[in-house]
C-alpha positions in Angstrom: 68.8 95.0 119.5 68.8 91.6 121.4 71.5 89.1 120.7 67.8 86.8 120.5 66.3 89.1 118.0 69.9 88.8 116.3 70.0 85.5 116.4 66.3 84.8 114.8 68.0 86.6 111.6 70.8 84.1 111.2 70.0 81.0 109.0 73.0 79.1 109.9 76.4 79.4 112.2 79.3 77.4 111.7 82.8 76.6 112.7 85.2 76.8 109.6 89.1 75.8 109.1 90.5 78.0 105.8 92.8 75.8 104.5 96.1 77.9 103.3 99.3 76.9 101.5 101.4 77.0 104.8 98.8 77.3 107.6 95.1 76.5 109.0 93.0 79.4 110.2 90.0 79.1 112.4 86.7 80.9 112.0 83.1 81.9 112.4 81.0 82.2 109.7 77.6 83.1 109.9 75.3 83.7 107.2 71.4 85.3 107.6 69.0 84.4 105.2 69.5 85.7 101.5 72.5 87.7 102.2 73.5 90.7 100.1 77.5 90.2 101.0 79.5 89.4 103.3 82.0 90.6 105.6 85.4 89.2 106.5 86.5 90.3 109.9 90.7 91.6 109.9 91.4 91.3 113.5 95.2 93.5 114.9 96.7 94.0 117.9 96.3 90.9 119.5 92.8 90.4 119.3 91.2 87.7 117.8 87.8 86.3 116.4 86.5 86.3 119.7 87.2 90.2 120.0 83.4 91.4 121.9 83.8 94.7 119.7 83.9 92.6 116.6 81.7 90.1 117.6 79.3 93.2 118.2 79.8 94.7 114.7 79.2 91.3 113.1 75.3 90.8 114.6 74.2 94.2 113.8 75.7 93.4 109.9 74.6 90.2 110.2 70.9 91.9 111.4 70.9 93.7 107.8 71.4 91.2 106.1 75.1 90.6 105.7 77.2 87.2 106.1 80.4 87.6 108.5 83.4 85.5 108.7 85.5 86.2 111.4 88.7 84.6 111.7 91.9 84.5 113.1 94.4 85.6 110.7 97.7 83.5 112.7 97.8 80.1 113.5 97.3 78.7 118.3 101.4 78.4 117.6 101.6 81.9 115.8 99.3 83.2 119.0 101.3 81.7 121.4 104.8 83.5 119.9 102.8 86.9 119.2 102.0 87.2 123.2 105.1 87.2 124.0 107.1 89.0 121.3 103.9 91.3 119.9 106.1 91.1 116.5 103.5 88.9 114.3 100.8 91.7 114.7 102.9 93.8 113.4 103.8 91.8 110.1 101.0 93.5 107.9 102.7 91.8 104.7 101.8 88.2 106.3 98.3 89.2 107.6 97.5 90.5 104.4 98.6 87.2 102.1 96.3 85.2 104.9 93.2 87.7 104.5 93.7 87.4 101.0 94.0 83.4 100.8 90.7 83.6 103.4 89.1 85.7 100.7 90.4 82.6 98.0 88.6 80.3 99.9 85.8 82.7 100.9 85.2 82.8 97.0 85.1 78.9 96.4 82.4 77.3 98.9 79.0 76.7 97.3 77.1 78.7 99.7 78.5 81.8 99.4 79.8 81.8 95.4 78.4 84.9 94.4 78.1 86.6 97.5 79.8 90.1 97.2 82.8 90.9 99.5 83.8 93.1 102.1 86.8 93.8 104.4 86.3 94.6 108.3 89.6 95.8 110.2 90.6 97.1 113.1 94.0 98.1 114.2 96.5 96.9 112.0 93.6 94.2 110.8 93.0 97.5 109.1 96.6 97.9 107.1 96.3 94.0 106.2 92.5 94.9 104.7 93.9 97.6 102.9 97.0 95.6 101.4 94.8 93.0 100.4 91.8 94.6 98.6 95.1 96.4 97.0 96.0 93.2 95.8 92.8 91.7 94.9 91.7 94.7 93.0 88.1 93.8 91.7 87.2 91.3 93.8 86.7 93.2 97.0 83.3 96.2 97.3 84.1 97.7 100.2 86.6 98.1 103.2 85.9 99.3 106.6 88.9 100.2 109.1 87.3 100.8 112.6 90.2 102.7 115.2 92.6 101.2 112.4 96.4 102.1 110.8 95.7 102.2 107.8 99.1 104.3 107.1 101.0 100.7 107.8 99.6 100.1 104.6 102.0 102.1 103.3 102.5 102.0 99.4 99.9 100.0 98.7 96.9 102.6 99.5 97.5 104.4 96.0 96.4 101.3 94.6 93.5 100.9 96.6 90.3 100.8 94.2 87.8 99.6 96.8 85.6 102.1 98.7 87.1 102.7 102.0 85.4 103.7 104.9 88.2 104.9 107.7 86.4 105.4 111.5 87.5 106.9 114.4 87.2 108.0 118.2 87.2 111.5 118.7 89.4 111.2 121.6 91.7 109.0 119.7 94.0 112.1 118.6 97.5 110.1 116.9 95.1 107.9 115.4 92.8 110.9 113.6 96.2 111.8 112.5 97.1 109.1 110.7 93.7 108.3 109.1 93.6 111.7 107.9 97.0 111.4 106.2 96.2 107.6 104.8 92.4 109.1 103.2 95.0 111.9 101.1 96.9 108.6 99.7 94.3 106.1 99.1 93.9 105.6 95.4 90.0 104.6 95.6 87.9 107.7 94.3 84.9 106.7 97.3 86.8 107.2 100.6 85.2 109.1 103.7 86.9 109.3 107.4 84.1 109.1 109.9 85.1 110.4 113.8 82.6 109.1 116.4 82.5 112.2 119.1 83.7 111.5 122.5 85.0 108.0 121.4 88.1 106.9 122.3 90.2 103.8 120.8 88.0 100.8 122.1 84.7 102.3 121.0 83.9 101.3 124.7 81.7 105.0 125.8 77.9 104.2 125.6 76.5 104.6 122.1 79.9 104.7 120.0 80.4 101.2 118.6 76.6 101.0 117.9 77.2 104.1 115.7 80.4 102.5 114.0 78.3 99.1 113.5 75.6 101.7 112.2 78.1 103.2 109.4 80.2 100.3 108.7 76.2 98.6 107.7 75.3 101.3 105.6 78.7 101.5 104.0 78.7 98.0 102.8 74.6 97.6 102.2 75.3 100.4 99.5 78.4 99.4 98.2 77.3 95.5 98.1 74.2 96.8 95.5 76.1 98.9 93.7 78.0 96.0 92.9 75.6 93.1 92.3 73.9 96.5 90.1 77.4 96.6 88.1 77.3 93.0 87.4 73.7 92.0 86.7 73.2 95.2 84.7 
């Protein structure tokens, strides 16, 4: 699909700054016309909203219908001291109170009361979604952890409720391991691990991250009606 043929599904794109107790976080929020949900993007590892992989993942959602935020989860200053120490990245308890303040804020704005919500992670992005939709409980659908760690989440995947997708590279061997070994502790009663053959971590081979946009669409499309279904019926 053509980032044209993308973009004639968006109704509007917009800058946003998420207001927090002790910080300002920067986003992207993009919403296509009558969305069923939307997506907020948990980026790790150093990356940040303007990760190509992500970016990728959040046209083809946003191509089936599916509002995306993506947003940096630490502050220009917070950046600037995570290059050179790598230690922020790592701090999965603070990722996970920002996610979860984004998702506070997420909730509040007119144009997307309502909307159902969903959790997009990758790397440790993935362990902050995790401890965040533990902490939220009901108020997050669906979770998606693309190449993620989802065992940093430690404790807090037995009280994971949300469905939890978990993806992964074939050639990506520790991180199998670890996925496989944080789907036995998740407490949700929907959880699947999905490996992409021949994929390693980056999803970069030719066809893999269309396949993981591919899933990751059909994982929240479902779980986004099964929701609305819950609380309309």
């Amino acid at each position: 699909m053509t980032a044209t043929h993308i973009a004639q599904r968006v109704s509007y794109e917009r800058p946003v700054s998420i207001g927090l107790v002790k910080a300002t976080l920067e986003g992207d929020l993009s919403l296509p016309p009558h969305p069923c949900g939307i997506v907020l993007f948990a980026h790790g590892s150093g990356s940040s909203r303007r990760s190509p992989r992500n970016r990728y993942v959040a046209e083809s959602l946003q191509s089936q219908g599916i509002a995306t935020l993506l947003m940096d989860l630490l502050t220009e200053s917070e950046e600037e001291i995570d290059q050179r120490t790598s230690q922020l990245r790592f701090n999965i308890r603070l990722l996970a109170k920002r996610l979860a303040g984004a998702t506070t804020w997420t909730l509040r704005q007119p144009d997307l009361r309502g909307l159902s919500v969903g959790y997009f992670g990758a790397s440790t992005g993935a362990a902050a979604a995790l401890v965040a939709a533990a902490q939220l409980s009901g108020a997050v659908a669906a979770v998606v952890s693309r190449g993620g760690r989802p065992d940093l989440a430690g404790d807090a995947l037995g009280s994971v409720v949300a469905p939890t997708l978990l993806i992964v590279g074939g050639h990506d061997g520790p991180v199998i391991d670890m996925n496989e070994q944080a789907l036995a502790e998740l407490g949700c009663s929907d959880k699947k691990l999905i490996i992409i053959p021949g994929a390693t971590h980056l999803f970069e081979e030719p066809g893999a991250l269309e396949e993981v946009s591919r899933v990751a669409g059909d994982w929240f499309s479902r779980h986004f009606a099964s929701k609305q279904h819950v609380q309309t019926g």
